[in-house]
PDB file of N, CA, C and O in Angstrom, chain B, residues numbered from 101:
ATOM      1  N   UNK B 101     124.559 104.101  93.115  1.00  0.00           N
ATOM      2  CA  UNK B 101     123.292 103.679  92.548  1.00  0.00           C
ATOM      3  C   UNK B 101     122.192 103.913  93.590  1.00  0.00           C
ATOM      4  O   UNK B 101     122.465 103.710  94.773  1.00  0.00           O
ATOM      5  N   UNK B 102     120.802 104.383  93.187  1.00  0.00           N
ATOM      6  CA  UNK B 102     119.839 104.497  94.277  1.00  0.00           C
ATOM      7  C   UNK B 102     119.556 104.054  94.723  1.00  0.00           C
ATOM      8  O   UNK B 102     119.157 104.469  95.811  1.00  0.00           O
ATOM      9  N   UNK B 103     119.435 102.503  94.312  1.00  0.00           N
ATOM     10  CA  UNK B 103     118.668 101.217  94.870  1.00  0.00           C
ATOM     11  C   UNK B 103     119.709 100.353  96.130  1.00  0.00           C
ATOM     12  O   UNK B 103     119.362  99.341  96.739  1.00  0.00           O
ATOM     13  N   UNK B 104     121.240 101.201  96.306  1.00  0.00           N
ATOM     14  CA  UNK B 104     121.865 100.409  97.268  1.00  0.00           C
ATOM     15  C   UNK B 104     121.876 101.816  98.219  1.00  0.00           C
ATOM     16  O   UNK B 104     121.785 101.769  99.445  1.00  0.00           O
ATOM     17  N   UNK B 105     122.000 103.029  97.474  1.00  0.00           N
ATOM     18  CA  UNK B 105     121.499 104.086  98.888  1.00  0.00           C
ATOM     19  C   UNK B 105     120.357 103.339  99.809  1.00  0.00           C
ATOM     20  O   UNK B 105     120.558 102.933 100.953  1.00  0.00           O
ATOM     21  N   UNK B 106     119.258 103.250  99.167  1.00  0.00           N
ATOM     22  CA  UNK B 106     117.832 103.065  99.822  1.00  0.00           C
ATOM     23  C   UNK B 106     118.134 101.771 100.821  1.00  0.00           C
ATOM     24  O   UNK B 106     117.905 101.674 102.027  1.00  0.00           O
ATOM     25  N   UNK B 107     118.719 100.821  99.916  1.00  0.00           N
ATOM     26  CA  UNK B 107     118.796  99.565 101.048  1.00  0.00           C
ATOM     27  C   UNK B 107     119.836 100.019 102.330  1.00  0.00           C
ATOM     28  O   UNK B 107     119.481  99.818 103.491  1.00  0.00           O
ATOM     29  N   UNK B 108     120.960 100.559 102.058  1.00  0.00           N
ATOM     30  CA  UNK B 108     121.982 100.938 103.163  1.00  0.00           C
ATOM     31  C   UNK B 108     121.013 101.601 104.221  1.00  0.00           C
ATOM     32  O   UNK B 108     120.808 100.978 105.263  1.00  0.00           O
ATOM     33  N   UNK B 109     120.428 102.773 104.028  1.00  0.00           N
ATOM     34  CA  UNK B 109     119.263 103.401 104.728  1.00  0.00           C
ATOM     35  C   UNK B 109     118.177 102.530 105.535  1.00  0.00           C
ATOM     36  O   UNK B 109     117.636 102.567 106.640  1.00  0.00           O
ATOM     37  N   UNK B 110     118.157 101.930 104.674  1.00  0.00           N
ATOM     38  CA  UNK B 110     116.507 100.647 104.997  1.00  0.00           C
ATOM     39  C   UNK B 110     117.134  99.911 106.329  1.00  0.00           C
ATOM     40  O   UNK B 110     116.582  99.934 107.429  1.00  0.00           O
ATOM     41  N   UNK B 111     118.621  99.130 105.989  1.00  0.00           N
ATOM     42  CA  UNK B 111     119.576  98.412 106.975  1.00  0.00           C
ATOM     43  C   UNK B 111     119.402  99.405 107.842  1.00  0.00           C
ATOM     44  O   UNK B 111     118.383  99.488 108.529  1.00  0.00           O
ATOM     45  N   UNK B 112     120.471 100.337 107.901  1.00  0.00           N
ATOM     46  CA  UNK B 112     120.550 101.130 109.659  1.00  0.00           C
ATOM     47  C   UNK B 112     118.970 101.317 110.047  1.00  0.00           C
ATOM     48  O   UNK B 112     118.684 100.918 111.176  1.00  0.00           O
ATOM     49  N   UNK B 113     117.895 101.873 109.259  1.00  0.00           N
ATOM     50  CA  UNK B 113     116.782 102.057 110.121  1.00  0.00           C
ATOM     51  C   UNK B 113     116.376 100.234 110.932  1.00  0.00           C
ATOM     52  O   UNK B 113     115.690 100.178 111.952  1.00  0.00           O
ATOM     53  N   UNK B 114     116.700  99.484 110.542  1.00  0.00           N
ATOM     54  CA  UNK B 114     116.058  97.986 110.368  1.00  0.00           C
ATOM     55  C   UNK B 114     116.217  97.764 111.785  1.00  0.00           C
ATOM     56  O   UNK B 114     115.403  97.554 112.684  1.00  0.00           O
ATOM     57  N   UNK B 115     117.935  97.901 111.742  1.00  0.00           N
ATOM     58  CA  UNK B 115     119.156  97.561 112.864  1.00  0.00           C
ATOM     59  C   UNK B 115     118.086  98.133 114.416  1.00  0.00           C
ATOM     60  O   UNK B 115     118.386  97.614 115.491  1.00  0.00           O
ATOM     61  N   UNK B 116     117.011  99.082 114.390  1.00  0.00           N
ATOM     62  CA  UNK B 116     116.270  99.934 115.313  1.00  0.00           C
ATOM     63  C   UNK B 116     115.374  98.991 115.985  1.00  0.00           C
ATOM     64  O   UNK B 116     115.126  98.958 117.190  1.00  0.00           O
ATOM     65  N   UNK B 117     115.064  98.470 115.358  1.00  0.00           N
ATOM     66  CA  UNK B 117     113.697  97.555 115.509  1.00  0.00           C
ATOM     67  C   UNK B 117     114.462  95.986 115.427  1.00  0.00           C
ATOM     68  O   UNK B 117     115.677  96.025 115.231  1.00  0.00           O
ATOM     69  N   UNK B 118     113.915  94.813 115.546  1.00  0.00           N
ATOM     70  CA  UNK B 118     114.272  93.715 115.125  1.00  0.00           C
ATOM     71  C   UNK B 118     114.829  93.398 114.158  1.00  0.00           C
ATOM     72  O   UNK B 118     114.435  93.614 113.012  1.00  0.00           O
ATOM     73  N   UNK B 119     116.025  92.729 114.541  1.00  0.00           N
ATOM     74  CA  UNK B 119     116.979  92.562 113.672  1.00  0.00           C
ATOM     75  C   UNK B 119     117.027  91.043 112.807  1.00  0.00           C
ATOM     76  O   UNK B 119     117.399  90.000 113.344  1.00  0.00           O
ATOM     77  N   UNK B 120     116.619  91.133 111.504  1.00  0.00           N
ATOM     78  CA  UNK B 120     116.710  89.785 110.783  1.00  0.00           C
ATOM     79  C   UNK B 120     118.087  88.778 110.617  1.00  0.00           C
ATOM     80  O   UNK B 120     119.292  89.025 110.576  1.00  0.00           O
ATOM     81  N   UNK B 121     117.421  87.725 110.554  1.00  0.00           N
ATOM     82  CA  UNK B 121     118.875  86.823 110.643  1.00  0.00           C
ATOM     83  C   UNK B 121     120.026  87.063 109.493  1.00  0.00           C
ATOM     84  O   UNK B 121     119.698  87.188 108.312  1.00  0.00           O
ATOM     85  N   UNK B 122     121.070  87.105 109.818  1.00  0.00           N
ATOM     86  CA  UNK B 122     122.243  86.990 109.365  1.00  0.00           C
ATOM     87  C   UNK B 122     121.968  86.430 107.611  1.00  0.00           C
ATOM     88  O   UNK B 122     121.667  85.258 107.388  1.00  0.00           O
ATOM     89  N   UNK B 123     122.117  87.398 106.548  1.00  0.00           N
ATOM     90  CA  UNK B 123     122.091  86.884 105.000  1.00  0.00           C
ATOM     91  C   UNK B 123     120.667  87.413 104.814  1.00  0.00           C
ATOM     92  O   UNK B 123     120.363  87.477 103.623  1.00  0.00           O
ATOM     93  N   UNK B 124     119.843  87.756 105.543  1.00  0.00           N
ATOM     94  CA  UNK B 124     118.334  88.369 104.996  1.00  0.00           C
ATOM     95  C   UNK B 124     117.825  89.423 105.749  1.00  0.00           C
ATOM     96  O   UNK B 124     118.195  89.590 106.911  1.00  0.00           O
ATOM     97  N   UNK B 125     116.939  90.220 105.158  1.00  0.00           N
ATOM     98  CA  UNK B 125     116.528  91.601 105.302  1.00  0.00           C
ATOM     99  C   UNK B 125     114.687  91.590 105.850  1.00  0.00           C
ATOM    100  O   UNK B 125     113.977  90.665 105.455  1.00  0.00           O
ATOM    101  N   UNK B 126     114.433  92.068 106.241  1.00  0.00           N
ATOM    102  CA  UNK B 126     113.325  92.771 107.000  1.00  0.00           C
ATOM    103  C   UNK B 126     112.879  93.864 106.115  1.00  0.00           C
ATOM    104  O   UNK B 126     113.344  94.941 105.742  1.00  0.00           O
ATOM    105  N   UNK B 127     111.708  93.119 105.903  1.00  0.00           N
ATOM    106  CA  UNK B 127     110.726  94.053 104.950  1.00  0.00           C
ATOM    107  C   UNK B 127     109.470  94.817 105.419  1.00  0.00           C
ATOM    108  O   UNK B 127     108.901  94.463 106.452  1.00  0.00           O
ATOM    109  N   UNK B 128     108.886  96.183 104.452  1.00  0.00           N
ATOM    110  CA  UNK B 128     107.212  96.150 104.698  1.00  0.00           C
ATOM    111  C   UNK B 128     106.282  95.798 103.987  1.00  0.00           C
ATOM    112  O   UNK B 128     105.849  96.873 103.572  1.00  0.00           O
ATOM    113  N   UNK B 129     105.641  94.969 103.537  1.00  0.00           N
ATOM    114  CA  UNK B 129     104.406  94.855 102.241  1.00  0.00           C
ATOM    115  C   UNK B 129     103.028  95.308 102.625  1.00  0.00           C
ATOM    116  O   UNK B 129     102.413  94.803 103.564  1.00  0.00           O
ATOM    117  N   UNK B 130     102.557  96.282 101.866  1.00  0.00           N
ATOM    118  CA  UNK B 130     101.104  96.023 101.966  1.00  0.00           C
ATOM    119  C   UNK B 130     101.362  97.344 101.595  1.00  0.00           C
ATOM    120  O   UNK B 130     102.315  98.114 101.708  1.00  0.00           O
ATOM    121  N   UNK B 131      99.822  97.400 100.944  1.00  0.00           N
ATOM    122  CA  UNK B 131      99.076  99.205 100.604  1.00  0.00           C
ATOM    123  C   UNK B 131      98.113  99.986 101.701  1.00  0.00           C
ATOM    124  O   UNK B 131      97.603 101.104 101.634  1.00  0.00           O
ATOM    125  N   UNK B 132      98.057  99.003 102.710  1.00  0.00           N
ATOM    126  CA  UNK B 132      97.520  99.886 103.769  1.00  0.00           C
ATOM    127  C   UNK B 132      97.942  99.805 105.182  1.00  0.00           C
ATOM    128  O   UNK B 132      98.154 100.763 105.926  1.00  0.00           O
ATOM    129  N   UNK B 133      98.056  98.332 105.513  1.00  0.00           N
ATOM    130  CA  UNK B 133      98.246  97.940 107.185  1.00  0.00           C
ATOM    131  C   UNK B 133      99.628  97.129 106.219  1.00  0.00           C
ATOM    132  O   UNK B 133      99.223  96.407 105.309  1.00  0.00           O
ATOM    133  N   UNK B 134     100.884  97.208 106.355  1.00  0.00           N
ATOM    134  CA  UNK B 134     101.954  96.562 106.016  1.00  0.00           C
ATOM    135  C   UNK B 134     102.321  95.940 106.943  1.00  0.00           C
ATOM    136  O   UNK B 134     102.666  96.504 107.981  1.00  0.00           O
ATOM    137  N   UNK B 135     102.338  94.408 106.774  1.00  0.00           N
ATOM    138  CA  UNK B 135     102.953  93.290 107.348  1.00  0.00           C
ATOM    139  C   UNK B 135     104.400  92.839 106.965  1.00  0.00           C
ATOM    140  O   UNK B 135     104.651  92.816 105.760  1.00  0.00           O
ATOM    141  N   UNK B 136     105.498  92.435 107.950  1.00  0.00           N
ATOM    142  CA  UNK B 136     106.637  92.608 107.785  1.00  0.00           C
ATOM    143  C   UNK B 136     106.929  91.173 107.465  1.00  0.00           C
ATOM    144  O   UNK B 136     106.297  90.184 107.835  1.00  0.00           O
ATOM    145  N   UNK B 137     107.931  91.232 106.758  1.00  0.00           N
ATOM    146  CA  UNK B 137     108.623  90.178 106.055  1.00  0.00           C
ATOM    147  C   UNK B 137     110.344  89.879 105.828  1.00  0.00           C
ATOM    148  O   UNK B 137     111.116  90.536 105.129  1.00  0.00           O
ATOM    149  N   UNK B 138     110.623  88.748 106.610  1.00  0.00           N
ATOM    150  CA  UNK B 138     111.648  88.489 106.079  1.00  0.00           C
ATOM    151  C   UNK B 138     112.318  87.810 105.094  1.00  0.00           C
ATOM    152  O   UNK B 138     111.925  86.695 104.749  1.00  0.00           O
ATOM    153  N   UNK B 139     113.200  88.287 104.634  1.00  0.00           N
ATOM    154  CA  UNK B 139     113.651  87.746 102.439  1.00  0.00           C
ATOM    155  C   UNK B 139     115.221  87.401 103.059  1.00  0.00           C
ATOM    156  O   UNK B 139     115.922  87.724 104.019  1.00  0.00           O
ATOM    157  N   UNK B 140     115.272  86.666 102.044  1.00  0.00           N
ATOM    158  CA  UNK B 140     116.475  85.727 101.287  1.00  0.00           C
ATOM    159  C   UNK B 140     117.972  87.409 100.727  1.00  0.00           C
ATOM    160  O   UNK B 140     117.666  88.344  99.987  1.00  0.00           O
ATOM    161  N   UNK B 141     118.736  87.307 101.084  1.00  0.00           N
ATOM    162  CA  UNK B 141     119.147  88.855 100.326  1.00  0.00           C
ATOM    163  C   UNK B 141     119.541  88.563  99.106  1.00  0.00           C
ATOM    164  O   UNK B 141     120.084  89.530  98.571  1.00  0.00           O
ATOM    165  N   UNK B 142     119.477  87.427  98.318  1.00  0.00           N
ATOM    166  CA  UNK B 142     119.895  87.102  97.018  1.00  0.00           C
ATOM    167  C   UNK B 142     118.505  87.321  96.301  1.00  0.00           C
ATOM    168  O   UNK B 142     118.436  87.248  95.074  1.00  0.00           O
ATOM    169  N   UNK B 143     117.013  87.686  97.350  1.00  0.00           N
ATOM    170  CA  UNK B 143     116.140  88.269  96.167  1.00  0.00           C
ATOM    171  C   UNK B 143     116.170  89.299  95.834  1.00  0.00           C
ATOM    172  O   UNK B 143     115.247  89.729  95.142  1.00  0.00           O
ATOM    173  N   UNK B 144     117.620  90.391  96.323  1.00  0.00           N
ATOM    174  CA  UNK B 144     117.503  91.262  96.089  1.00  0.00           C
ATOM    175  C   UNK B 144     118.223  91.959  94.049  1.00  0.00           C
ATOM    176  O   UNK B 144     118.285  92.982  93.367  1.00  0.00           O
ATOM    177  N   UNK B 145     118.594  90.398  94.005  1.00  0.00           N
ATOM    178  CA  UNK B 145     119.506  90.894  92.915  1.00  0.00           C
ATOM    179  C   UNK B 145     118.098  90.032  91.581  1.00  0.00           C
ATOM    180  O   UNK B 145     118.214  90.035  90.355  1.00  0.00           O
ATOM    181  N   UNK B 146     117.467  89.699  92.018  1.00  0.00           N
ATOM    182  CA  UNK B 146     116.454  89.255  91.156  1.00  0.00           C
ATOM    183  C   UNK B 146     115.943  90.627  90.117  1.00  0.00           C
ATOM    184  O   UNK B 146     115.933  91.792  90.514  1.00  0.00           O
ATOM    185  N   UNK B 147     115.535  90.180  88.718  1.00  0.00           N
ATOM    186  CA  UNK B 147     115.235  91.416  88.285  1.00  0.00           C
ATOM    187  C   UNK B 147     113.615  91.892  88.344  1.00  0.00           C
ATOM    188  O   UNK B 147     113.228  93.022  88.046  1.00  0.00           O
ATOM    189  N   UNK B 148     112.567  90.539  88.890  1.00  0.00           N
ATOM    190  CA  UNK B 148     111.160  90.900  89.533  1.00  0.00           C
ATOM    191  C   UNK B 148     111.555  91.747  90.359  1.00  0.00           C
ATOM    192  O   UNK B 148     111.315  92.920  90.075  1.00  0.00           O
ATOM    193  N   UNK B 149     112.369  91.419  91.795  1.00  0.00           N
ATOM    194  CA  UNK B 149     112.533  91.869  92.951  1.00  0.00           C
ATOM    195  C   UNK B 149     113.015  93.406  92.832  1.00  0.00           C
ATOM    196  O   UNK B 149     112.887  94.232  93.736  1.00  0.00           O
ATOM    197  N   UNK B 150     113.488  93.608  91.789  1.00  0.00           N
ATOM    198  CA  UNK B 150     114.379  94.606  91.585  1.00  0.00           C
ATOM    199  C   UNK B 150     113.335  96.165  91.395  1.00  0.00           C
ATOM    200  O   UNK B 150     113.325  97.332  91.786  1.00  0.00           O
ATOM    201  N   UNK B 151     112.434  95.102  90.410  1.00  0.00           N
ATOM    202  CA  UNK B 151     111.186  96.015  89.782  1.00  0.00           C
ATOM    203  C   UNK B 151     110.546  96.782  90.971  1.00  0.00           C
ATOM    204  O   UNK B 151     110.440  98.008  91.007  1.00  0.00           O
ATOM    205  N   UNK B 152     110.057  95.775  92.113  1.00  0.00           N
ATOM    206  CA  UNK B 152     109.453  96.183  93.306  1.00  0.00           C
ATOM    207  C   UNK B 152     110.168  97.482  94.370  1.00  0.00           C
ATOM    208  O   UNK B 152     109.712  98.263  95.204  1.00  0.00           O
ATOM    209  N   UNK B 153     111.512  97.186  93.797  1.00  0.00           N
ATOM    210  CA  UNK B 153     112.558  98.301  94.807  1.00  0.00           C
ATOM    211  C   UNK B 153     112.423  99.589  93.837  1.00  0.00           C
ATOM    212  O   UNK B 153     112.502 100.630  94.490  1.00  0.00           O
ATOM    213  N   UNK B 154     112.300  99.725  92.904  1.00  0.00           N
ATOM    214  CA  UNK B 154     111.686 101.139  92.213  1.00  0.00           C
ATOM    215  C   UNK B 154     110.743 101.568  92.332  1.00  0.00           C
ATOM    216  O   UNK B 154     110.483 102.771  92.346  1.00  0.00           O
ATOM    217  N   UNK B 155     109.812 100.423  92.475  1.00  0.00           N
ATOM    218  CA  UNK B 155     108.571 101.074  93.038  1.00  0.00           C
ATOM    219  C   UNK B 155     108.562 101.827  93.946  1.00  0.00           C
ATOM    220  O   UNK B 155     108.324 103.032  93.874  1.00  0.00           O
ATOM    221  N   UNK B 156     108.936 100.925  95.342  1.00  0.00           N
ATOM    222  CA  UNK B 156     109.140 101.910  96.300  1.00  0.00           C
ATOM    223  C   UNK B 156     109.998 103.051  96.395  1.00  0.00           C
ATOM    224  O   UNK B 156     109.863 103.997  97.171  1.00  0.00           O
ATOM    225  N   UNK B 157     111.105 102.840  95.336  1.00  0.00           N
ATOM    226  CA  UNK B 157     111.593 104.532  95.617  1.00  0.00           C
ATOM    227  C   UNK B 157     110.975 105.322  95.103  1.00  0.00           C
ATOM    228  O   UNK B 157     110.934 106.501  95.453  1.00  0.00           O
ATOM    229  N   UNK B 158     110.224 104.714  93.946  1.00  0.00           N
ATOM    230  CA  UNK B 158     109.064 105.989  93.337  1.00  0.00           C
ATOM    231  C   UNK B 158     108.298 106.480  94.401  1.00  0.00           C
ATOM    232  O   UNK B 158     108.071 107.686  94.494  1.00  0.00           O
ATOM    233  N   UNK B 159     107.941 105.789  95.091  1.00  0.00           N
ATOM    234  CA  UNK B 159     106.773 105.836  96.029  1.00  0.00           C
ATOM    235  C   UNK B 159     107.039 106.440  97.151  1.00  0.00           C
ATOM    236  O   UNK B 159     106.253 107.304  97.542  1.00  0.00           O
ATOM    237  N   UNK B 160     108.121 106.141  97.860  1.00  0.00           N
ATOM    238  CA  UNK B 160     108.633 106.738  98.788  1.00  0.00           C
ATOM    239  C   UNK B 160     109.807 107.386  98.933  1.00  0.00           C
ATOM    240  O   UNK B 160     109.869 108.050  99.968  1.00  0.00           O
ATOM    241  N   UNK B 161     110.994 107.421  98.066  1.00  0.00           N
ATOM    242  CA  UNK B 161     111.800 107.570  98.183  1.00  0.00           C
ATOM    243  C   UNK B 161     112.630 107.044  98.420  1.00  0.00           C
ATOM    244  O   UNK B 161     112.928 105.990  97.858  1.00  0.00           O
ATOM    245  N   UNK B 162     113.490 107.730  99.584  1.00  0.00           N
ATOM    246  CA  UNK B 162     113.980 107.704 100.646  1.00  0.00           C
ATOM    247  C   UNK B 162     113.376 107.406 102.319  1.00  0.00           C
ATOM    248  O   UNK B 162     114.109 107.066 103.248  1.00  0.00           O
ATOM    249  N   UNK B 163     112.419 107.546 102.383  1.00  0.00           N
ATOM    250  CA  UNK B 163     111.997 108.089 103.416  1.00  0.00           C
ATOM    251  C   UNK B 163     110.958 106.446 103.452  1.00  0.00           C
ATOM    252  O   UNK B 163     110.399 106.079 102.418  1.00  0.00           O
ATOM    253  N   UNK B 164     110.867 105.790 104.496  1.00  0.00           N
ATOM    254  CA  UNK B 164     110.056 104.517 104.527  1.00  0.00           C
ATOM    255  C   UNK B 164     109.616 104.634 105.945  1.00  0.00           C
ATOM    256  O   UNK B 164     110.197 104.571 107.028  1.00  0.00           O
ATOM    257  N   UNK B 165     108.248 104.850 105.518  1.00  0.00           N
ATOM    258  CA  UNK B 165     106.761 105.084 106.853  1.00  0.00           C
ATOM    259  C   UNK B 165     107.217 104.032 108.141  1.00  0.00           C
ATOM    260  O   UNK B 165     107.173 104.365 109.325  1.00  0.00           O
ATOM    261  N   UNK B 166     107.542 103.055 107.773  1.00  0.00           N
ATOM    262  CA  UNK B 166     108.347 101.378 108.643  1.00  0.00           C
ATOM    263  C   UNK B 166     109.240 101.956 109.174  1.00  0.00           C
ATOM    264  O   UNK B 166     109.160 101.756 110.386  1.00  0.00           O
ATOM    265  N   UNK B 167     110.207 102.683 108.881  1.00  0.00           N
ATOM    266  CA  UNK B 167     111.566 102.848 109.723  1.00  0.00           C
ATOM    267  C   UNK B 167     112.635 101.744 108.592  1.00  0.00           C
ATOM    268  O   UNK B 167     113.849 101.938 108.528  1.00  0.00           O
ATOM    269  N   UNK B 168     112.018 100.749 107.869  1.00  0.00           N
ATOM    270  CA  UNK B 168     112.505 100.095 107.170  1.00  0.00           C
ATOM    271  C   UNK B 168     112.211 100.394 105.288  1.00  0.00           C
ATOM    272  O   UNK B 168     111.828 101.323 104.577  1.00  0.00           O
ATOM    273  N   UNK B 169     112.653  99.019 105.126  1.00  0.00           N
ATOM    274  CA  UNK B 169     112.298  99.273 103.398  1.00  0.00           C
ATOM    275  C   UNK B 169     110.794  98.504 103.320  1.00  0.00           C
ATOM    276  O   UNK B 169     110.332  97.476 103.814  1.00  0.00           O
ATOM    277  N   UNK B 170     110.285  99.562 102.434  1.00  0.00           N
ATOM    278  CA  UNK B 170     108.465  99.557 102.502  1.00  0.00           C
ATOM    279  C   UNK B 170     108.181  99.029 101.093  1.00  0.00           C
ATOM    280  O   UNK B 170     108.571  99.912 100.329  1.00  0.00           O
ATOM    281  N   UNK B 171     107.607  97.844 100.281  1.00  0.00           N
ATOM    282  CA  UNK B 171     107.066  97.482  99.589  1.00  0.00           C
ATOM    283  C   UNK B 171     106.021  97.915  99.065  1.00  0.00           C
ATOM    284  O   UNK B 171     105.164  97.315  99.714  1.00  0.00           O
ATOM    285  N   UNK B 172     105.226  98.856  97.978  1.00  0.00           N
ATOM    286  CA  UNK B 172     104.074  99.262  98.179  1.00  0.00           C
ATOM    287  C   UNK B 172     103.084  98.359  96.936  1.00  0.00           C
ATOM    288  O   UNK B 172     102.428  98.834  96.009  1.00  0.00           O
ATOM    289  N   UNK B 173     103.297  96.747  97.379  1.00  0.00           N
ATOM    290  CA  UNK B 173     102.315  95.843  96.674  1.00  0.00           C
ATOM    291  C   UNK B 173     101.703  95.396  97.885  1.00  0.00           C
ATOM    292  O   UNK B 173     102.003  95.476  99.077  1.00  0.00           O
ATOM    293  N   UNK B 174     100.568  94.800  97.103  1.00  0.00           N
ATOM    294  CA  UNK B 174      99.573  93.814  98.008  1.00  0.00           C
ATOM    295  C   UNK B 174     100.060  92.557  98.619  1.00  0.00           C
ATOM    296  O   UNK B 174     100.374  91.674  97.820  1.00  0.00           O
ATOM    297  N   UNK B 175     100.174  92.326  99.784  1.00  0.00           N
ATOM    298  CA  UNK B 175     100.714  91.375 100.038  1.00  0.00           C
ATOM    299  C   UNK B 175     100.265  89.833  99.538  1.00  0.00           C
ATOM    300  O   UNK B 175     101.148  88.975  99.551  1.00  0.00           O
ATOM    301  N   UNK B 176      99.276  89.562  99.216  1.00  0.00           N
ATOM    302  CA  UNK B 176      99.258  88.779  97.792  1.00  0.00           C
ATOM    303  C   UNK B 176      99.810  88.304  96.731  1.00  0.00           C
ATOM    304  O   UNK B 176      99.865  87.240  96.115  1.00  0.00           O
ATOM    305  N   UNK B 177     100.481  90.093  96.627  1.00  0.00           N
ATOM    306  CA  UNK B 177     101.567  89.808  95.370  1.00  0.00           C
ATOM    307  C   UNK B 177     102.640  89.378  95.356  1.00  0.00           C
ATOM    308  O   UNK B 177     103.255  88.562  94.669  1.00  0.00           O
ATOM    309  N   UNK B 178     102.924  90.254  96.528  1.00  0.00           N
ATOM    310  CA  UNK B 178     104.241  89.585  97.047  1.00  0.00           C
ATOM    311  C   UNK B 178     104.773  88.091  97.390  1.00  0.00           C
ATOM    312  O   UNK B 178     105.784  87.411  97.216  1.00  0.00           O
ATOM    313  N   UNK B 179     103.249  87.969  98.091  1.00  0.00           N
ATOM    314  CA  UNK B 179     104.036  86.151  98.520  1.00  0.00           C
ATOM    315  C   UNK B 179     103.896  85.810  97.112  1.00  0.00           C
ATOM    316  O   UNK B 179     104.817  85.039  96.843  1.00  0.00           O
ATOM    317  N   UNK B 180     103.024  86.070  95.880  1.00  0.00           N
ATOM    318  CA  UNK B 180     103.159  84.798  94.928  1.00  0.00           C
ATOM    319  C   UNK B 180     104.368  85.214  94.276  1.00  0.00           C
ATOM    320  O   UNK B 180     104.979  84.253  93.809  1.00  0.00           O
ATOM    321  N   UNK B 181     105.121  86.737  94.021  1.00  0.00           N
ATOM    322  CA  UNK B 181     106.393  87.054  93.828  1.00  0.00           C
ATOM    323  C   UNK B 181     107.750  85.882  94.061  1.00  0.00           C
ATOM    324  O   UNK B 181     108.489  85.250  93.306  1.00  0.00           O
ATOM    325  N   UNK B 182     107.553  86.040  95.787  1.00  0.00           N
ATOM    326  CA  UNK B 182     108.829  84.996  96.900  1.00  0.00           C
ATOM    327  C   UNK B 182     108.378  83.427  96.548  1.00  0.00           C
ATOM    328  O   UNK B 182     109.202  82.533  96.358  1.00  0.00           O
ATOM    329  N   UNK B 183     106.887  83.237  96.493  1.00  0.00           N
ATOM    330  CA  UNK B 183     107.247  82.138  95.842  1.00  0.00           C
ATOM    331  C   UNK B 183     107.686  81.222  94.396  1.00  0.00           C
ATOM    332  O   UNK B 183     107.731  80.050  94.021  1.00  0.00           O
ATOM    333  N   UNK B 184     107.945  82.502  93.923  1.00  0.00           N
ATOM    334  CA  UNK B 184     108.011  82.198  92.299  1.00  0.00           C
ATOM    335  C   UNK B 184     109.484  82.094  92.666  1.00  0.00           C
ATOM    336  O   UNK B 184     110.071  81.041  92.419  1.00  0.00           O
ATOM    337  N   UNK B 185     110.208  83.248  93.314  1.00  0.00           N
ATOM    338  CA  UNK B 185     111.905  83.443  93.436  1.00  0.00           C
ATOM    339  C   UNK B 185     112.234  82.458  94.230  1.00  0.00           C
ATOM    340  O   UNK B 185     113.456  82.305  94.255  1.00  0.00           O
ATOM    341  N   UNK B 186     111.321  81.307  95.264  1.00  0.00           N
ATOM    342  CA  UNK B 186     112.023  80.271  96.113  1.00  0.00           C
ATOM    343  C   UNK B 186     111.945  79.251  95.566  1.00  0.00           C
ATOM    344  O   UNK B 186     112.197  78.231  96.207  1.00  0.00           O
ATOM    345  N   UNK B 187     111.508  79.158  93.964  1.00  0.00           N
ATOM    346  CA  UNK B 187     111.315  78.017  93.046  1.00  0.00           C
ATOM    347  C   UNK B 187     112.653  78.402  92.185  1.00  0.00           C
ATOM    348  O   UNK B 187     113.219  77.556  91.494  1.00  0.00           O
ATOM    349  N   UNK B 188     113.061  79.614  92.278  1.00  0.00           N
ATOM    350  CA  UNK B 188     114.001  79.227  90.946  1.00  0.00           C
ATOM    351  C   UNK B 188     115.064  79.086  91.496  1.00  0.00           C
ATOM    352  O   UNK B 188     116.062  78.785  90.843  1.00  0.00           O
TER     353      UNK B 188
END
């Protein structure tokens, strides 16, 4: 499936740079200056969260400007996203 290529990819590039705690992933958000974020990895099976990981492969592919996995929403959106998924 594409969406666990991209994350496997996203992981080893991640592993380069700072490494997130044990059960969560290291993110990029933003449409211009992307601020990094660390997530829960059970938002990954969310089907909002899910929406956002197509985006970015639309958007980028494979290939993530971060070295990591790149979000291409407003970070706005995002936090009101994580906080909708740390309510349910």
């Amino acid at each position: 499936m594409a969406i666990h290529k991209m994350l496997r990819r996203s992981l080893s590039a991640e592993k380069r740079s700072t490494e997130a705690p044990k059960g969560h992933l290291a993110i990029y958000v933003g449409e211009n200056n992307n601020k990094r974020f660390v997530i829960p990895l059970s938002y990954l099976n969310h089907p909002l969260f899910q929406e956002l990981l197509c985006q970015a492969e639309q958007e980028f592919g494979f290939h993530h400007p971060m070295g990591g996995l790149t979000i291409p929403c407003s970070e706005e959106s995002f936090i009101d996203l994580t906080s909708h998924l740390s309510r349910a």
